[in-house]
Backbone as CSV, one residue per row, in Angstrom:
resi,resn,N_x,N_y,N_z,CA_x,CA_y,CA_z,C_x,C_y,C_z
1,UNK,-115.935,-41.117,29.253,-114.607,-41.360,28.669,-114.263,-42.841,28.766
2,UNK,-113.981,-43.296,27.697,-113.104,-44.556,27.609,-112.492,-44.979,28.664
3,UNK,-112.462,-45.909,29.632,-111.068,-46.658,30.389,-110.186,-47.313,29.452
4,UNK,-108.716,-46.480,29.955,-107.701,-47.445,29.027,-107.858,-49.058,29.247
5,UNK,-107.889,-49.497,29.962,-108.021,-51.028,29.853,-109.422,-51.031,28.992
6,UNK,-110.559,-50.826,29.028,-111.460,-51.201,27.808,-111.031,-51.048,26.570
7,UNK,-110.316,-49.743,26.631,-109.562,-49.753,25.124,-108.722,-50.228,24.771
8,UNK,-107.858,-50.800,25.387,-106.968,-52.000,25.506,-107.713,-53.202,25.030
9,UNK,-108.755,-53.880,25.626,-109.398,-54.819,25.423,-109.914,-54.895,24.420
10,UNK,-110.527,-54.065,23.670,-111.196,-53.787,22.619,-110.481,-53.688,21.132
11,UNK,-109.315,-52.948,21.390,-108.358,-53.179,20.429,-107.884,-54.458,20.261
12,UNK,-107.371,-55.705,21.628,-107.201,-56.527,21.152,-108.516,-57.699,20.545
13,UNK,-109.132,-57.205,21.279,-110.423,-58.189,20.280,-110.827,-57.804,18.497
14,UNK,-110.319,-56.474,18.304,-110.401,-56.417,17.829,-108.959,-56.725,16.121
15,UNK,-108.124,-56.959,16.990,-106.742,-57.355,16.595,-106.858,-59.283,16.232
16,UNK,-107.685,-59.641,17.117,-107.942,-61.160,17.072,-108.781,-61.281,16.073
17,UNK,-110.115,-60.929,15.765,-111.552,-60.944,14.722,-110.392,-60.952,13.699
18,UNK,-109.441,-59.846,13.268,-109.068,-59.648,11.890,-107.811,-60.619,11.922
19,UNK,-107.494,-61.449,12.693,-106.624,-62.246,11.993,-107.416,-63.769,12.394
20,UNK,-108.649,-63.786,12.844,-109.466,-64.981,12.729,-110.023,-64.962,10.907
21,UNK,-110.366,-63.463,10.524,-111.172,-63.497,9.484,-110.238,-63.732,8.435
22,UNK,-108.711,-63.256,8.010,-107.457,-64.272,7.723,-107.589,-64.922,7.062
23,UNK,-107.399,-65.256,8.463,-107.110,-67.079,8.585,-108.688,-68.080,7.632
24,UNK,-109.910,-67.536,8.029,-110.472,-68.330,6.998,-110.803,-68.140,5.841
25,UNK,-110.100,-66.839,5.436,-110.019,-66.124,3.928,-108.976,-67.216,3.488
26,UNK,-108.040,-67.623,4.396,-107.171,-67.727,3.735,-106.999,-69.576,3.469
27,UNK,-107.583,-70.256,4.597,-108.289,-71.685,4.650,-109.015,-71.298,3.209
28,UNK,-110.190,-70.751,3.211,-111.293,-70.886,1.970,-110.015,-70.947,0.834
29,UNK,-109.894,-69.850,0.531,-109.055,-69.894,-0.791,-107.775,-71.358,-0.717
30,UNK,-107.357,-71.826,-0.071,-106.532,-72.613,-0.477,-107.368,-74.217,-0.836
31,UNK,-108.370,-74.179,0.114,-109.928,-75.281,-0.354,-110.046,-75.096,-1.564
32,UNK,-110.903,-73.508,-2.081,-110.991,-73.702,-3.802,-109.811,-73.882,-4.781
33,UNK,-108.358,-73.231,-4.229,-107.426,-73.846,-5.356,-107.228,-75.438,-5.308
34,UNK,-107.641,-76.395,-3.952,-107.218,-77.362,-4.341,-108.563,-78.539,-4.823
35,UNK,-109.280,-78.334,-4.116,-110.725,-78.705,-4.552,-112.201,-78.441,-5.716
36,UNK,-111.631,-77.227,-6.021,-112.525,-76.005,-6.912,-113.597,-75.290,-6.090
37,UNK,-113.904,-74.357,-6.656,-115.049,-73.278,-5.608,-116.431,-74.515,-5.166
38,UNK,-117.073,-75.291,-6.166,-118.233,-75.763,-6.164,-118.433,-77.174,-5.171
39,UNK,-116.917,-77.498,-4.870,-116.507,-78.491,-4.015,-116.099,-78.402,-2.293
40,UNK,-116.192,-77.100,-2.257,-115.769,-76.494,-0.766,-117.044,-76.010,0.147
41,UNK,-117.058,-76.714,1.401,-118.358,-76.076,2.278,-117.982,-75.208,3.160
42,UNK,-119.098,-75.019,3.817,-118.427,-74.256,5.122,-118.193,-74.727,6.595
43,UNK,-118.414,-76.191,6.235,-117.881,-76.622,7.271,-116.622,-77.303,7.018
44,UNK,-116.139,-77.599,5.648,-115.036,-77.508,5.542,-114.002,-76.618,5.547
45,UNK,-114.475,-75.443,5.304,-113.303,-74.042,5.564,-113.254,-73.869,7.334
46,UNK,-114.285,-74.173,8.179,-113.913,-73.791,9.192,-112.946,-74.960,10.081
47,UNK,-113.258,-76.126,9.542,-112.477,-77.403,9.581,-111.057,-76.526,9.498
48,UNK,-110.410,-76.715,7.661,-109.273,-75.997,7.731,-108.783,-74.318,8.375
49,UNK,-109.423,-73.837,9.125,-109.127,-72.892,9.746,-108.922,-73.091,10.828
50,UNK,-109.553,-73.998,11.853,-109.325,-75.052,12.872,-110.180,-73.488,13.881
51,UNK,-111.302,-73.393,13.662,-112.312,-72.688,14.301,-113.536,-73.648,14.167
52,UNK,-114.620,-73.104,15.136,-115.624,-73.387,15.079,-116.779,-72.921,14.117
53,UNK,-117.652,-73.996,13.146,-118.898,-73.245,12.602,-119.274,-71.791,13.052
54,UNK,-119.388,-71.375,14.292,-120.132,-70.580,14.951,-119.187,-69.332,14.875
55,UNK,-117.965,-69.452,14.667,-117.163,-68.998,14.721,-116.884,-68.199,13.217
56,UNK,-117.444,-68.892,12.489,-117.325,-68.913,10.767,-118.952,-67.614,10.357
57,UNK,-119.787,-68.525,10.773,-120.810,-67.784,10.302,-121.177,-65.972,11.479
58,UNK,-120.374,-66.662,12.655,-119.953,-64.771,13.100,-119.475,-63.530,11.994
59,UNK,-118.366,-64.291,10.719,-117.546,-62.784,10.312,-118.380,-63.122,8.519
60,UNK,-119.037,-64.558,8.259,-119.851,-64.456,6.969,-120.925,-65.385,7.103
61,UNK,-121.928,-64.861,6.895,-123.517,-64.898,7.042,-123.931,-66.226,6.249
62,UNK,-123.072,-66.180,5.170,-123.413,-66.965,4.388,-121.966,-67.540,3.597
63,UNK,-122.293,-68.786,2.620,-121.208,-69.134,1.777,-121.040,-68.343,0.840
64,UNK,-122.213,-67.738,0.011,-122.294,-66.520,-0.845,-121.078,-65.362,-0.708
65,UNK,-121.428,-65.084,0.331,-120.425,-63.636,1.216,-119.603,-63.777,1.372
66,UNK,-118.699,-65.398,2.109,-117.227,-65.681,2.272,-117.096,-65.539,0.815
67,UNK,-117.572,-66.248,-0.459,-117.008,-66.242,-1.447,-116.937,-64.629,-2.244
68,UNK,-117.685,-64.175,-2.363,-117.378,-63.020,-2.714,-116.504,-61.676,-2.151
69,UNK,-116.004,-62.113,-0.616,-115.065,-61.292,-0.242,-113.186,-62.004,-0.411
70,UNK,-113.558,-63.405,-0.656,-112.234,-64.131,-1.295,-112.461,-63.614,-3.183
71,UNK,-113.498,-63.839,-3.561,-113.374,-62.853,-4.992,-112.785,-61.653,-4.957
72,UNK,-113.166,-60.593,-4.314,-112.905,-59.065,-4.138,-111.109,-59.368,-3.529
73,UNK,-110.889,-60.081,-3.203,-109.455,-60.103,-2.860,-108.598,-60.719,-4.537
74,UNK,-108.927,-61.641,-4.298,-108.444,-62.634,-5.592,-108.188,-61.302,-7.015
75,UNK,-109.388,-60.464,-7.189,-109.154,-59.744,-8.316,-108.230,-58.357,-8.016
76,UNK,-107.744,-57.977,-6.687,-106.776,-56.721,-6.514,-105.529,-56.873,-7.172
77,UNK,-105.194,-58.405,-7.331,-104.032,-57.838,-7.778,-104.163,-57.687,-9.131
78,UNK,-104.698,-58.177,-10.714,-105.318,-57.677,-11.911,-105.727,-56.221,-11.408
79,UNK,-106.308,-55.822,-10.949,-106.891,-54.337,-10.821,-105.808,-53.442,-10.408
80,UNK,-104.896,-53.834,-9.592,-103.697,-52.841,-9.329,-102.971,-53.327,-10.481
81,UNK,-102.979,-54.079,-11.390,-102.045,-54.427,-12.496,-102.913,-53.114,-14.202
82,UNK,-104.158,-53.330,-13.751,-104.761,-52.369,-14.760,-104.536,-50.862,-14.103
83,UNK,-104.146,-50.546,-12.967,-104.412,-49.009,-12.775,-102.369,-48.365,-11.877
84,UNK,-101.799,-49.502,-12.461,-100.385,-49.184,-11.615,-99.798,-49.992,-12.081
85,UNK,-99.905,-50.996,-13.071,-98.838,-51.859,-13.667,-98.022,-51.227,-14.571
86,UNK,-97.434,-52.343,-15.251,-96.796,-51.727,-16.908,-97.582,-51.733,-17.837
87,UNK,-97.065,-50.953,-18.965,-98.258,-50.917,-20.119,-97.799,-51.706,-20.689
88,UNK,-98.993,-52.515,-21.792,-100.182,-51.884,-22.533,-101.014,-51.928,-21.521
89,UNK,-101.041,-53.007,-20.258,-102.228,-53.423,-19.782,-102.174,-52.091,-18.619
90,UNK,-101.050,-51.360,-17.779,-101.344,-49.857,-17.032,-100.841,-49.005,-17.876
91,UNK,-100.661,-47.396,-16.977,-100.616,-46.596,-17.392,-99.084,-46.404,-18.065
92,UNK,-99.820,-45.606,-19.269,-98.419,-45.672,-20.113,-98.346,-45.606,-21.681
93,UNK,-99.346,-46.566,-21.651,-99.553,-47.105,-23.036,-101.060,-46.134,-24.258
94,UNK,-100.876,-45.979,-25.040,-102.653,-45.620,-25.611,-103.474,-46.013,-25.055
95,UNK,-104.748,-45.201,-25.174,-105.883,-45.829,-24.315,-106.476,-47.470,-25.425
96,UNK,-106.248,-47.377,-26.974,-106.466,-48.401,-27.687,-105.664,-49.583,-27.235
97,UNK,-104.300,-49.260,-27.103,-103.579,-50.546,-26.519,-103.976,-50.457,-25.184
98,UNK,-104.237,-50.316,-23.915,-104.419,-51.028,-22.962,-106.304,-51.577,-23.183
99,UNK,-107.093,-50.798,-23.987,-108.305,-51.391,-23.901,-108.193,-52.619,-24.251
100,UNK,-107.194,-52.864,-25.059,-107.089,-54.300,-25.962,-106.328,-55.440,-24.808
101,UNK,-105.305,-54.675,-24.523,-104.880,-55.729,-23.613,-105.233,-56.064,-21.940
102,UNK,-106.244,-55.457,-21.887,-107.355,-55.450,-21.032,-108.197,-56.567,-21.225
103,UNK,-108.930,-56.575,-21.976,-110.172,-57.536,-22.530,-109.173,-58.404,-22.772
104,UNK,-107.979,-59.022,-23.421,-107.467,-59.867,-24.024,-106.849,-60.799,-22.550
105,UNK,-106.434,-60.251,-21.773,-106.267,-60.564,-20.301,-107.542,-61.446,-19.798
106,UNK,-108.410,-60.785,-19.796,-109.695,-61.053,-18.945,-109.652,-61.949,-19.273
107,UNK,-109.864,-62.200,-20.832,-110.440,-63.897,-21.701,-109.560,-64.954,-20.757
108,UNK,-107.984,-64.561,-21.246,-107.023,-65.232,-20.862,-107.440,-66.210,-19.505
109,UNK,-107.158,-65.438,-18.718,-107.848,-65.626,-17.557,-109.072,-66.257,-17.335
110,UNK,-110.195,-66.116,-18.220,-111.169,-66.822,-17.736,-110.729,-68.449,-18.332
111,UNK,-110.281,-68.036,-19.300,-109.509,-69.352,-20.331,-108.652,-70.510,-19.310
112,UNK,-108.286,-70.036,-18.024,-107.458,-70.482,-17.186,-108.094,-71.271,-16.220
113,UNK,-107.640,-72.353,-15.900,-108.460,-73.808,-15.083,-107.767,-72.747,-13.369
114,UNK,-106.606,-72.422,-13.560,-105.930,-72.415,-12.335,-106.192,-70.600,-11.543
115,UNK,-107.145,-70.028,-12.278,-107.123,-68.617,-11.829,-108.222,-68.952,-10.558
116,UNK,-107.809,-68.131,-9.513,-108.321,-68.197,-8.184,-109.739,-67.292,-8.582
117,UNK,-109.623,-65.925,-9.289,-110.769,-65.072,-8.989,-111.890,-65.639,-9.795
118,UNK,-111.170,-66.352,-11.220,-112.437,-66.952,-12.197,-113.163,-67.924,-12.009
119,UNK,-112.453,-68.856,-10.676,-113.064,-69.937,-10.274,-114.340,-69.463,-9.474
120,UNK,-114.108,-68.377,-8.656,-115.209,-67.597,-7.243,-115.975,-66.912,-8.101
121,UNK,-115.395,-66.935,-9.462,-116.814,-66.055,-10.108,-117.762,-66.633,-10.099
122,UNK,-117.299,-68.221,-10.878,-118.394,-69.016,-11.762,-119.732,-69.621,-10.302
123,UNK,-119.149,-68.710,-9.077,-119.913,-69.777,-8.309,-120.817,-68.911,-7.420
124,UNK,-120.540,-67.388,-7.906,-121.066,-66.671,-7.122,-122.960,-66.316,-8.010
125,UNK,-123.727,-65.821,-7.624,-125.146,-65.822,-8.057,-124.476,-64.407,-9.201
126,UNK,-125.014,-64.566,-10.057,-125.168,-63.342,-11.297,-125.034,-61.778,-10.968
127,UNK,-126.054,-61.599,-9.618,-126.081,-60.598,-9.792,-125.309,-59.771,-8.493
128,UNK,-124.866,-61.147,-7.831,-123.757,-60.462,-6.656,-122.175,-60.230,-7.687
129,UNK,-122.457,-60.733,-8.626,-120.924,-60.477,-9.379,-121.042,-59.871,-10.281
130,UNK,-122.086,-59.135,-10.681,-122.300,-57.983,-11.771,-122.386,-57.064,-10.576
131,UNK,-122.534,-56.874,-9.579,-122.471,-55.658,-8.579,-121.699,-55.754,-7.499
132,UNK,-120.706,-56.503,-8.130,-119.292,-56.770,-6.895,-118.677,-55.255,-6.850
133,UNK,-117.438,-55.061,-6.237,-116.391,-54.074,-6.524,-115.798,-54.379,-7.681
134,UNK,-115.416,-55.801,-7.730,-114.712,-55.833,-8.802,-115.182,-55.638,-10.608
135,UNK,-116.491,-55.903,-10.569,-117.338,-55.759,-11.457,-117.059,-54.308,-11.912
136,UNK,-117.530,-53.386,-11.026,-117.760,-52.057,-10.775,-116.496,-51.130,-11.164
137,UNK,-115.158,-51.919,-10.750,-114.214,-51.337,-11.117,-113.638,-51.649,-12.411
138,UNK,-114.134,-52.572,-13.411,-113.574,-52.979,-14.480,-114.573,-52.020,-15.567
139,UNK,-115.774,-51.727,-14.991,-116.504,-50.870,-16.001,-116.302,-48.945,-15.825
140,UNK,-115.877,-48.647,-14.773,-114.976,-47.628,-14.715,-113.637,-47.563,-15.141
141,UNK,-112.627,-48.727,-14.955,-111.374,-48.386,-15.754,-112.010,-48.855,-17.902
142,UNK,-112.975,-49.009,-18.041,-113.138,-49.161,-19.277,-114.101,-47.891,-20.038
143,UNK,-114.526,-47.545,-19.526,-115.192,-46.354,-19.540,-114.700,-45.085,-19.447
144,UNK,-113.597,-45.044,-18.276,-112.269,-44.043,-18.524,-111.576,-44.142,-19.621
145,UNK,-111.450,-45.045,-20.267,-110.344,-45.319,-21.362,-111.365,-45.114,-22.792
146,UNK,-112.698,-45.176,-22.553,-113.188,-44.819,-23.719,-113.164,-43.231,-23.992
147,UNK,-113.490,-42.800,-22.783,-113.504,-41.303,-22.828,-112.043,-40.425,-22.649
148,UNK,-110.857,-41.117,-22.147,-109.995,-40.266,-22.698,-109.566,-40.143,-23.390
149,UNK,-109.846,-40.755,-24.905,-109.555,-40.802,-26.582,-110.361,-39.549,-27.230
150,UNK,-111.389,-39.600,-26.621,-112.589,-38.724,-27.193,-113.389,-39.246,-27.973
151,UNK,-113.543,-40.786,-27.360,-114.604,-41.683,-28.382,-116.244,-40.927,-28.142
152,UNK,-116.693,-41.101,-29.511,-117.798,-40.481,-29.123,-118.752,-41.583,-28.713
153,UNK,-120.337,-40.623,-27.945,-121.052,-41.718,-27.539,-121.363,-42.035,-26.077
154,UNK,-122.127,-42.425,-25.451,-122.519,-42.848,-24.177,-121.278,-43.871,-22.825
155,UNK,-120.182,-43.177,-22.986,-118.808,-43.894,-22.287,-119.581,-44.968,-21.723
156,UNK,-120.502,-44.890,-20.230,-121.132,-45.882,-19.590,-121.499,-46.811,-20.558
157,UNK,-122.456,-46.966,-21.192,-123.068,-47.887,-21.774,-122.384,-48.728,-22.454
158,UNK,-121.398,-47.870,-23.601,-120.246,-48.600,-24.431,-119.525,-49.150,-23.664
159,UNK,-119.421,-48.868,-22.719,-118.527,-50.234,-21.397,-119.555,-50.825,-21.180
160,UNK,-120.374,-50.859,-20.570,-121.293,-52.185,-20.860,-121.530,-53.047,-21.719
161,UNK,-121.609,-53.013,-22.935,-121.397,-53.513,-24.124,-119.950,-53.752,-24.221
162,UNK,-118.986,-53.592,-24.128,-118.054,-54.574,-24.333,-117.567,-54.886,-23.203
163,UNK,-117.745,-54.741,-21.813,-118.204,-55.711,-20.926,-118.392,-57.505,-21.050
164,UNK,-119.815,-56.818,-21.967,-120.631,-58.325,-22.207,-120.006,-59.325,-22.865
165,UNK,-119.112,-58.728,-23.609,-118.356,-59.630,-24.467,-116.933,-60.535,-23.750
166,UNK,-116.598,-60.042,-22.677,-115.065,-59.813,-21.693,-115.648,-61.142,-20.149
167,UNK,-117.241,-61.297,-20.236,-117.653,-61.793,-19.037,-117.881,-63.193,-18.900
168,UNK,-117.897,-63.562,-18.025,-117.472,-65.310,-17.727,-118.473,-65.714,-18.544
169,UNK,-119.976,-65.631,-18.149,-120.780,-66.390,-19.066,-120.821,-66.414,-20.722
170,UNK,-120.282,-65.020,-21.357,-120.033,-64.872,-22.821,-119.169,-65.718,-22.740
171,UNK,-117.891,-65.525,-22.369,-116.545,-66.609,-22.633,-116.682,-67.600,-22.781
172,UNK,-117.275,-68.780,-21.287,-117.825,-69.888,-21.196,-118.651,-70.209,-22.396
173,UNK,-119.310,-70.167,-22.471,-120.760,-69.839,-23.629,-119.820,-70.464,-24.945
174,UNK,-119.102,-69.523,-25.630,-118.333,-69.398,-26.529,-117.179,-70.487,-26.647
175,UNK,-116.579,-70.120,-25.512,-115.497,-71.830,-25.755,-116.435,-72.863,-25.674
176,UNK,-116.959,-73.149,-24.661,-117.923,-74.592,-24.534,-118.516,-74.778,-25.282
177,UNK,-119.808,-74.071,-25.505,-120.699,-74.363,-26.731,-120.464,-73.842,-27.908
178,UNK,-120.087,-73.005,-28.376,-119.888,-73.134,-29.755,-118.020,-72.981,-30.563
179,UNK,-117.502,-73.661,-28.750,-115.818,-74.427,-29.725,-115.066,-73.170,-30.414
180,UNK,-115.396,-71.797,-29.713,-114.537,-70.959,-30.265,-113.154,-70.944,-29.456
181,UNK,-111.812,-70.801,-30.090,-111.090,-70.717,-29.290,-110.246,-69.418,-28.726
182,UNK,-109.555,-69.469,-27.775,-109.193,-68.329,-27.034,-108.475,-67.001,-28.155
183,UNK,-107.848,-67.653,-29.093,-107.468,-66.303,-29.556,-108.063,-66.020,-30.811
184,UNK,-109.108,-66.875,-31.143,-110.214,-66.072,-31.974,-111.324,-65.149,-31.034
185,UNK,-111.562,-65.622,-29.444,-112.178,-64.336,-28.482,-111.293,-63.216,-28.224
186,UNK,-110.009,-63.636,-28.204,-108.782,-61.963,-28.331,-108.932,-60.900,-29.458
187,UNK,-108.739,-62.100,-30.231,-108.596,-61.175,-31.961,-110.147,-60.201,-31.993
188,UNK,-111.242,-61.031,-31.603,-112.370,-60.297,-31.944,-112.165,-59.304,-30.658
189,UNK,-111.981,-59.047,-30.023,-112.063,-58.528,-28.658,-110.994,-57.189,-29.241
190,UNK,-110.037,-57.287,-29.731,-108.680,-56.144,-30.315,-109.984,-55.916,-31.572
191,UNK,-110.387,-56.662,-32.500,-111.111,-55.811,-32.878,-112.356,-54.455,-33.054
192,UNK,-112.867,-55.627,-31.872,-113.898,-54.208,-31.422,-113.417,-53.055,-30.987
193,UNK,-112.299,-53.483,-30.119,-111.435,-51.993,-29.825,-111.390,-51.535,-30.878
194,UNK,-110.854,-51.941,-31.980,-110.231,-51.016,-33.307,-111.084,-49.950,-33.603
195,UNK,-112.696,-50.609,-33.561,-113.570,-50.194,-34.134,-113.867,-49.260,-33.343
196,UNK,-114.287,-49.213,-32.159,-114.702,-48.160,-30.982,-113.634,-47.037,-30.897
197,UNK,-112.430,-47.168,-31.061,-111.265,-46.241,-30.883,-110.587,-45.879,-31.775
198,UNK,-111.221,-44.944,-33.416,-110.320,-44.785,-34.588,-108.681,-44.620,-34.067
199,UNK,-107.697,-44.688,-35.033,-106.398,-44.321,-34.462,-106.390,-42.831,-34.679
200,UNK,-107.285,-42.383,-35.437,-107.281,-40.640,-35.015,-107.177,-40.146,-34.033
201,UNK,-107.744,-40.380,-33.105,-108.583,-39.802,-31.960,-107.544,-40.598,-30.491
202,UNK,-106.522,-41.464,-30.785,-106.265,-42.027,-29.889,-104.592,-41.241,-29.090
203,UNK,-104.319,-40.010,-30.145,-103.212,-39.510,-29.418,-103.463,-38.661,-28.557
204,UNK,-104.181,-37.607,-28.481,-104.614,-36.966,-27.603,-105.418,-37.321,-26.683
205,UNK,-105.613,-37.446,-25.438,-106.231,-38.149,-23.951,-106.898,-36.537,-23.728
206,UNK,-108.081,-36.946,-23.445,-108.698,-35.603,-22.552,-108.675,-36.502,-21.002
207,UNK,-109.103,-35.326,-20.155,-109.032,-35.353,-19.147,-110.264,-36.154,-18.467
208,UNK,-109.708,-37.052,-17.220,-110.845,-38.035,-17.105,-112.134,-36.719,-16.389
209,UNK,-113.404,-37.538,-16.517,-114.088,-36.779,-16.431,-114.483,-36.966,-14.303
210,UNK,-114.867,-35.475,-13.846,-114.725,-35.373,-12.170,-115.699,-36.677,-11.376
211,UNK,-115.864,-36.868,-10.161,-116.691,-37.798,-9.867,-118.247,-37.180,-10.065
C-alpha cells in the first residue's frame, strides 16, 4: 500500500512537471509568435522559460516534439470552432455550407503571416503533420460531412482529396509560385464543394456512421 506522504510527494511532483511543461509550451509559443517557428531553438525556449536544457529535453526529446505538441494546442481552438462553434463553420448549418466554410477558413489561415498553428506547421517534417491529431481530426470532421448528405463514394478517400487541396504545401505552392490569390483558392475550394455535394442530397443528414 501506498504511504500517504509518498503520495503526497508524488502528486506534488507531479503538480510541478505539468506546470514546468506550461511554462515552456508557453515560452516556445510566444518565441515563434515573436521570432517565427524557423528562428527559435531550444536553447532559447529553455532560456525564456528560465529552466535548464536538461530540464527541457526531460518533458521533449526533441525540437520536432516540443513543436508539434505547441501545434496540437495552437489548432484546438479552430477544431472546437469546427465541432461546437457557430455555423456555417459548426453545427447548425448544411453539411455544403460548413464544408465550404471549412476549407475557406483553412486557406484563410494559412494565408495569415500571424496564425500560431500555420507557422508550427510549415516547420514540422511532412509526415509528423499528416499524422498529427490535428491532421487526423480535420479528415474525420470532413469525411463526416461528406457522408451525412449521402454523397456517394469512398467518404475516406474523398476527404483526402480535398484535403490536398486545403494543405499548407498546396496553398503555399499556389500563392507563391503560381501568384494565385486567396479568394480565387476559396472560390475554387466552395466550388469543389458544389460539385461533391449536389443541393439535392444536402437536406436530409443521415446518421454519422458508428466507430
Amino acid at each position: 500500500m501506498l504511504d500517504p506522504q509518498d503520495e503526497t510527494t508524488s502528486l506534488a511532483e507531479r503538480s510541478n512537471a505539468a506546470r514546468t511543461r506550461a511554462r515552456l509550451l508557453e515560452a516556445a509559443g510566444r518565441l515563434v509568435a515573436e521570432h517565427g517557428a524557423e528562428h527559435v531553438t531550444m536553447e532559447a525556449i529553455a532560456k525564456e522559460a528560465g529552466v535548464g536544457k536538461g530540464t527541457l529535453f526531460r518533458h521533449f526529446t526533441d525540437r520536432g516534439g516540443l513543436l508539434l505538441t505547441l501545434f496540437a494546442e495552437a489548432e484546438i481552438e479552430f477544431q472546437d470552432a469546427c465541432r461546437s462553434g457557430p455555423p456555417p463553420l459548426g453545427p447548425g448549418a448544411p453539411a455544403k455550407k460548413r464544408l465550404t466554410a471549412f476549407g475557406c477558413a483553412l486557406i484563410e489561415r494559412i494565408a495569415t503571416d500571424t496564425d500560431l498553428g500555420t507557422a508550427l506547421a510549415r516547420q514540422l517534417p511532412r509526415e509528423r503533420r499528416y499524422f498529427s491529431k490535428a491532421a487526423r481530426a480535420y479528415h474525420r470532421h470532413v469525411s463526416t460531412l461528406l457522408y451525412e448528405p449521402g454523397v456517394d463514394g469512398d467518404h475516406e478517400m474523398l476527404a483526402h482529396a480535398l484535403l490536398t487541396f486545403v494543405n499548407i504545401d498546396t496553398v503555399d505552392h499556389l500563392r507563391h509560385d503560381c501568384d494565385v490569390p486567396v479568394a480565387r483558392l476559396q472560390a475554387t475550394w466552395a466550388d469543389l464543394v458544389r460539385r461533391m455535394v449536389p443541393a439535392d442530397i444536402d437536406a436530409e443528414p443521415q446518421l454519422a456512421p458508428g466507430p
